[in-house]
N, C-alpha and C positions, 0 to 999 in steps of 0.2 A: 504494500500500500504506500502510496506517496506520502509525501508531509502535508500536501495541499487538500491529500483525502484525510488525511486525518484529523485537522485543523476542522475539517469540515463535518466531521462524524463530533467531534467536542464541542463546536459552537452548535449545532443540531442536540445535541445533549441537552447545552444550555438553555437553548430554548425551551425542550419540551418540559424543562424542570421548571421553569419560572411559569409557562399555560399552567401548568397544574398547581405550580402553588399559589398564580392567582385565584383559582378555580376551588382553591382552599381544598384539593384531593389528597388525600397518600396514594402510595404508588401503587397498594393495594387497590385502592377505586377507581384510578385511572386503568388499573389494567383487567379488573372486573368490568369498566365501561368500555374499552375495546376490544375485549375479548383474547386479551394477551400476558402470561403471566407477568407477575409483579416482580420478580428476578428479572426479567427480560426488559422489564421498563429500566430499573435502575441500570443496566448493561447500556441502554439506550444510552440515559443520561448522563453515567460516565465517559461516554464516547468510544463503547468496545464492544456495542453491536450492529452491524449495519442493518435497516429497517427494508424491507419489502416496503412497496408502492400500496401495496395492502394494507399495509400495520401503520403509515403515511397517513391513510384514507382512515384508517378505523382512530390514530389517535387526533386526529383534525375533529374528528365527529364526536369523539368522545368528551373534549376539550373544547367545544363548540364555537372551535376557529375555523377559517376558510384554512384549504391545504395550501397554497398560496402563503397566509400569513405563519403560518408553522415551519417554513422553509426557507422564506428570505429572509436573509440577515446580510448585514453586509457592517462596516468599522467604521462608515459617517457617524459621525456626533449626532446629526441626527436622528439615526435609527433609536438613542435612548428617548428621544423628544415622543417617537414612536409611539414609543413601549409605556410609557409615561398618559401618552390619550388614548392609548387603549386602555389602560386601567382604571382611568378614571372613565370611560364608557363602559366598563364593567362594573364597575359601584351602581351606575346610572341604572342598567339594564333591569328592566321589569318593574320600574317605581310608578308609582302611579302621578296620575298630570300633576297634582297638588305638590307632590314631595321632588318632582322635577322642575316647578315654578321656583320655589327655595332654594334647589341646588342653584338654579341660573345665577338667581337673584344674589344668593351670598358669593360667587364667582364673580359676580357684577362690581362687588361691593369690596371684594378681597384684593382685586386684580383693577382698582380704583376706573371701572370702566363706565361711561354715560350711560 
């Protein structure tokens, strides 16, 4: 295996560790959600086992990310800015209109915006 696959098997690790602990899972549930033992999740996310386009698909689904954002990564500064408004649209997800007017409003308020 290259250096470039490897880098890439470790940063893919890191990813799928941080879906899931925004997803507030252990590796137990994330691999009862995709149908994939919990030894093989952590193998994943230490970067020393390579994943099937299947287990790809089953942890995107499980994780309830596009497979898409489960696999780009790239070392712009950016990509933490990313990672940073996806979490906080995962706090957001499933609130209802009333507790989403508040989150605006105190963002509004926090972030000194008109």
């Amino acid at each position: 295996m290259t250096r470039a696959e490897v880098q890439f098997l470790q940063e893919f690790g890191r990813r799928v560790r941080y879906y899931r602990k925004l997803k507030a899972l252990t590796q137990e549930q994330l691999g009862e959600k995709a149908n994939v033992g919990y030894k093989y999740i952590g193998e994943i996310e230490r970067g020393r086992k390579r994943a099937s386009i299947i287990i790809l698909l089953r942890l995107s689904q499980a994780l309830q990310i596009s497979l898409a954002d489960l696999i780009h990564f790239s070392n712009n500064p950016g990509d933490e800015q990313t990672r940073h408004m996806h979490s906080i649209m995962r706090i957001l997800e499933n609130r209802n209109t009333n507790n989403l007017k508040k989150a605006y409003h105190l963002l509004r308020v926090f972030l000194k915006e008109d």
